[in-house]
ROTORLO-680244 format. One record per residue (C-alpha): residue in one letter; residue number from 1; x, y, z. Coordinates in nm, 2 decimals, always signed. Layout:
residues N
+------+-----+--------+--------+--------+
| rest |  nr |      X |      Y |      Z |
+------+-----+--------+--------+--------+
|    a | NUM |      X |      Y |      Z |
...
+------+-----+--------+--------+--------+
***
This chain:
residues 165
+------+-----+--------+--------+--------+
| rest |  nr |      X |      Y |      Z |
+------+-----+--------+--------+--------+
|    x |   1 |  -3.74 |  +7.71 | -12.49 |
|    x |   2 |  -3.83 |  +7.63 | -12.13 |
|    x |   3 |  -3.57 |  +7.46 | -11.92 |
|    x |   4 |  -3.69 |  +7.12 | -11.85 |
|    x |   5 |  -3.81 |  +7.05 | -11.50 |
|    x |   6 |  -3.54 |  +6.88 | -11.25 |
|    x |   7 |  -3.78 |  +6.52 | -11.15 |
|    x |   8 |  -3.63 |  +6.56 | -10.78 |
|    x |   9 |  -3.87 |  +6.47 | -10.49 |
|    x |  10 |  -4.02 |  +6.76 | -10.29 |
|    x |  11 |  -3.85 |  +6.83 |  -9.93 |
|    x |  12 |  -4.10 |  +6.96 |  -9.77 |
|    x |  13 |  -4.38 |  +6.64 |  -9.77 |
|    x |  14 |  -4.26 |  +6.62 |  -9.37 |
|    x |  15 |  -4.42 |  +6.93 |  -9.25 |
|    x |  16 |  -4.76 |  +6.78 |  -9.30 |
|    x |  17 |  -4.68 |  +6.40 |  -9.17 |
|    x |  18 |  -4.55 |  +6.67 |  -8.82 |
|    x |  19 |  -4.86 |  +6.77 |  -8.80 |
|    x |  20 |  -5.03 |  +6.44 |  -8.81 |
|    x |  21 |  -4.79 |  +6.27 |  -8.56 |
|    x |  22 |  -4.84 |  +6.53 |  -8.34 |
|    x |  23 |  -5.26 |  +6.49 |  -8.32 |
|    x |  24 |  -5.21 |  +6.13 |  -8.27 |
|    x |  25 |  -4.95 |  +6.15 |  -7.98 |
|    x |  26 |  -5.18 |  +6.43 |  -7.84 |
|    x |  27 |  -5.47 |  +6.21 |  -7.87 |
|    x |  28 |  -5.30 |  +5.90 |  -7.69 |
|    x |  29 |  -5.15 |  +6.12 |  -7.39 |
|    x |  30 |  -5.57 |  +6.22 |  -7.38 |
|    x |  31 |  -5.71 |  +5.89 |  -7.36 |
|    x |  32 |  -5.36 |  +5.78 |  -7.17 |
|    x |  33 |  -5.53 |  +6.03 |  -6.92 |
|    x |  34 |  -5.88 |  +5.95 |  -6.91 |
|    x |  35 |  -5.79 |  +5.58 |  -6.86 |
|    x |  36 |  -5.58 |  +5.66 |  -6.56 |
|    x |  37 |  -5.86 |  +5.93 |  -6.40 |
|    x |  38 |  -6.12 |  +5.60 |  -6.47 |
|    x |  39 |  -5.89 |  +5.39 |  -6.28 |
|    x |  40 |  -5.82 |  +5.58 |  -5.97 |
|    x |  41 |  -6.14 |  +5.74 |  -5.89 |
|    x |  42 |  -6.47 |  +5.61 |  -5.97 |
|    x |  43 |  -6.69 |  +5.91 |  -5.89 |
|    x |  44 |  -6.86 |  +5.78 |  -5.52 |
|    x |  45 |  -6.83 |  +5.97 |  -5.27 |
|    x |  46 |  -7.01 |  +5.76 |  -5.04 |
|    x |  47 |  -7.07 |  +5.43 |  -5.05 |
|    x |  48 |  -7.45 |  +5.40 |  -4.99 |
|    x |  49 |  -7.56 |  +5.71 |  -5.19 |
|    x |  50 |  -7.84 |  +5.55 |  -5.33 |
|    x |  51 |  -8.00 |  +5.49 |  -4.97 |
|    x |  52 |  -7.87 |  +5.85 |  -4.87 |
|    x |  53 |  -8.08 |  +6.01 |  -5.12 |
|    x |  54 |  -8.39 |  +5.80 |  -5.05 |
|    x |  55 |  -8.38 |  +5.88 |  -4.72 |
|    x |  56 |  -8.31 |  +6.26 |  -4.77 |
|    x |  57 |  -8.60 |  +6.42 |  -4.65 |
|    x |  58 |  -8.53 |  +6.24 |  -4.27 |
|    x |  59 |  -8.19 |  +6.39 |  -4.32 |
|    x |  60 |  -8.31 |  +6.72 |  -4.34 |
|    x |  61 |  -8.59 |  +6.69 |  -4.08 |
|    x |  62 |  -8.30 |  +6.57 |  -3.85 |
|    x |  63 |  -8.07 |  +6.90 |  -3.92 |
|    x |  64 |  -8.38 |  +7.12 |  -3.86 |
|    x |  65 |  -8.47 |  +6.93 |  -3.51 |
|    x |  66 |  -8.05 |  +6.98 |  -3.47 |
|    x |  67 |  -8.06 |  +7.38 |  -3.54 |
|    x |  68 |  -8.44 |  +7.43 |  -3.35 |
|    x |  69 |  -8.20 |  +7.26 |  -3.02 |
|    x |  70 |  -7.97 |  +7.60 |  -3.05 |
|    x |  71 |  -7.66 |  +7.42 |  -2.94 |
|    x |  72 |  -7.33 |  +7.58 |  -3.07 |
|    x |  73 |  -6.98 |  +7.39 |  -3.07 |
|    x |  74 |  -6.65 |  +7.53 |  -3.11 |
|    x |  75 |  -6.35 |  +7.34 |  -3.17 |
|    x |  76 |  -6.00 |  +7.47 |  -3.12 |
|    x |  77 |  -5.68 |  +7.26 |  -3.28 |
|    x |  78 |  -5.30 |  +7.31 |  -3.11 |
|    x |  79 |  -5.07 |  +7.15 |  -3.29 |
|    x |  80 |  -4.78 |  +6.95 |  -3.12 |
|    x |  81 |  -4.43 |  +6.91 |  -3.30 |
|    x |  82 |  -4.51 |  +6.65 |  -3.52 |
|    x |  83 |  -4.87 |  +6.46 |  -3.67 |
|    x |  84 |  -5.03 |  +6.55 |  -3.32 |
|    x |  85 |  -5.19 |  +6.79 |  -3.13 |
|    x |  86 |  -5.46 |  +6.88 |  -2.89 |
|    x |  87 |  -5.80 |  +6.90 |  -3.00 |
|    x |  88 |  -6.07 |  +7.11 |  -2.77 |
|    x |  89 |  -6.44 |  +7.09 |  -2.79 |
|    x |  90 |  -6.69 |  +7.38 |  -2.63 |
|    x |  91 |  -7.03 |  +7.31 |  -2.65 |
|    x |  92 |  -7.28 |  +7.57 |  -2.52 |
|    x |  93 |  -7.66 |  +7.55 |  -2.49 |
|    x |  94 |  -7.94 |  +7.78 |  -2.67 |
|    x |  95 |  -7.88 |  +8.01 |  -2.36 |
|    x |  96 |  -7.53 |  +8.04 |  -2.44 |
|    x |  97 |  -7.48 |  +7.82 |  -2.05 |
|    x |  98 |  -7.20 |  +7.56 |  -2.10 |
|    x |  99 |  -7.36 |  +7.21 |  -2.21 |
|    x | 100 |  -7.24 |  +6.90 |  -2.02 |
|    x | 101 |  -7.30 |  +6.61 |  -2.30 |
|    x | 102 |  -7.41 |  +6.24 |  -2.17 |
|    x | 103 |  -7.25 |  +6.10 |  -2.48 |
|    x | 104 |  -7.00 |  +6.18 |  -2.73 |
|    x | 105 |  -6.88 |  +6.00 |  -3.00 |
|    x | 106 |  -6.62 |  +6.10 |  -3.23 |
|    x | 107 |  -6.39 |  +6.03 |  -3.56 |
|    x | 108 |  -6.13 |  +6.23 |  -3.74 |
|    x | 109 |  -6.16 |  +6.09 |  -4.07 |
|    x | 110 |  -5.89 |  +6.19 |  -4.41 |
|    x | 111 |  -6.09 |  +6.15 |  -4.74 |
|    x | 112 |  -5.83 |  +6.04 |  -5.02 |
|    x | 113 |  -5.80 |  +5.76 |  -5.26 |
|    x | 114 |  -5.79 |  +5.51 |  -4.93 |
|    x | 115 |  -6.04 |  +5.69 |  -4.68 |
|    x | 116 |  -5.87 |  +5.70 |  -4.34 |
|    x | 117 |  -6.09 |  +5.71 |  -3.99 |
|    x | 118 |  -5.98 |  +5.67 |  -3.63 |
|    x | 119 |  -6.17 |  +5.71 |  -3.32 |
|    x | 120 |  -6.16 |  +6.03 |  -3.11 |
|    x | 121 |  -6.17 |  +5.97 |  -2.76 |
|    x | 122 |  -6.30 |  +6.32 |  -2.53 |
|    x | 123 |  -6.27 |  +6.35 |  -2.20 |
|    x | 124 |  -6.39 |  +6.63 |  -2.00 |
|    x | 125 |  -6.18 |  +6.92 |  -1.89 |
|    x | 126 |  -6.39 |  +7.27 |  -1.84 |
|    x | 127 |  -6.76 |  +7.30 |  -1.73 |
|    x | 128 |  -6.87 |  +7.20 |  -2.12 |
|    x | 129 |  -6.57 |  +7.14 |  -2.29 |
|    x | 130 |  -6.38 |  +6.82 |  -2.38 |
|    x | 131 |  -6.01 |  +6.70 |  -2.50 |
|    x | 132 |  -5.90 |  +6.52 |  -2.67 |
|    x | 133 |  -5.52 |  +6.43 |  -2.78 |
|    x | 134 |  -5.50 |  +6.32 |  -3.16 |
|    x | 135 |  -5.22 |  +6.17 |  -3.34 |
|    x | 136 |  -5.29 |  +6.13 |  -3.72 |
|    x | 137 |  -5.11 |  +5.91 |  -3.98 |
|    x | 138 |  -5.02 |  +6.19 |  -4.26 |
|    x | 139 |  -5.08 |  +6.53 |  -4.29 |
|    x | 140 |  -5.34 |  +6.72 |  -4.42 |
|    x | 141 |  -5.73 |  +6.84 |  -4.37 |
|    x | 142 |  -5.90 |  +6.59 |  -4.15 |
|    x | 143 |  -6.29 |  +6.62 |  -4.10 |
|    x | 144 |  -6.39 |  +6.54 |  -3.68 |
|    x | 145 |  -6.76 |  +6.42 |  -3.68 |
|    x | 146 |  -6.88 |  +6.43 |  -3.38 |
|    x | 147 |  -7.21 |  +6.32 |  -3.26 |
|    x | 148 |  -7.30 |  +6.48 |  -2.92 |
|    x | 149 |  -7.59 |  +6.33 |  -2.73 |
|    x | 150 |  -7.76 |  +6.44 |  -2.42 |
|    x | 151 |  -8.13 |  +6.41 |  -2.28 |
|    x | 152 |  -8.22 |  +6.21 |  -2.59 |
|    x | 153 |  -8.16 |  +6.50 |  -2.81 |
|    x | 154 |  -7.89 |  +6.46 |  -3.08 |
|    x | 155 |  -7.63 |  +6.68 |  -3.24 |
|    x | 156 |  -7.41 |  +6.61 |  -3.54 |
|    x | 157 |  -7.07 |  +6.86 |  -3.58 |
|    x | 158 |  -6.84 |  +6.86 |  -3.88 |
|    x | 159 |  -6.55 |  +7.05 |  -3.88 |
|    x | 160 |  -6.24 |  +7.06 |  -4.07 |
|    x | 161 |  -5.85 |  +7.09 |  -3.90 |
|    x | 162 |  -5.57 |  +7.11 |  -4.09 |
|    x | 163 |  -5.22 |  +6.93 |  -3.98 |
|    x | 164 |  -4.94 |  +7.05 |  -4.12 |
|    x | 165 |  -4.63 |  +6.84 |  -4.20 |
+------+-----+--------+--------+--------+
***
């Protein structure tokens, strides 16, 4: 005498179609993703890496003739009210004496999606320092490169400023 079995449909056949819908949406959102990282950044940093690595070893023979020259340079950044300010430069020889360069060349460059560079234009002030008044686009950490020549001997300087907004 068993009660015969009500042929209703189970109500609980969603859970598992949840769980299913859920791993594909998750999937799509991850290749949504790496599509959009492919598209906006390709990886290269530089744009002649290939030539930079070959001629490595000259790169590094060229920072060790640079650090054997004992030239220091300091840079100081005053910021003005808005995307400007005033950039000094020191440079000092192996001695520590103030170094009066023959050449300098400059850029303050902003590495984003769309690299920005403008020139740098010093001027000397002090016995062995430089100005320079910059005025930059956006805000942010800009790199100055510097190349400081004098006698023949060459100096590279990298160094980082931060502009606030």
């Amino acid at each position: 005498m068993s009660r015969p079995r009500s042929e209703s449909p189970r109500k609980d056949l969603w859970i598992p179609g949840c769980f299913i819908a859920f791993f594909v949406c998750l999937a799509a959102l991850e290749i949504w993703f790496v599509t959009l990282a492919n598209k906006s950044f390709t990886g290269v940093v530089t744009d002649d890496a290939y030539s930079t690595g070959l001629n490595y070893n000259a790169m590094l023979a060229q920072r060790e003739a640079e650090r054997q020259l004992g030239w220091s340079a300091s840079f100081t950044f005053a910021q003005g009210e808005g995307l400007d300010g005033q950039l000094t430069l020191s440079l000092r020889d192996g001695e520590g004496q103030h170094l009066r360069a023959s050449e300098l060349r400059a850029t303050a460059e902003r590495m984003s999606r769309f690299p920005q560079i403008q020139a740098v234009t010093f001027s000397p002030q002090a016995e062995g320092e430089y100005g320079a008044r910059i005025e930059v686009p956006l805000a942010g950490r800009w790199f100055i490169r510097v190349r400081i020549e004098r006698d023949g001997q060459v100096m590279h300087v990298i160094e980082e400023v931060n502009v606030r907004p």
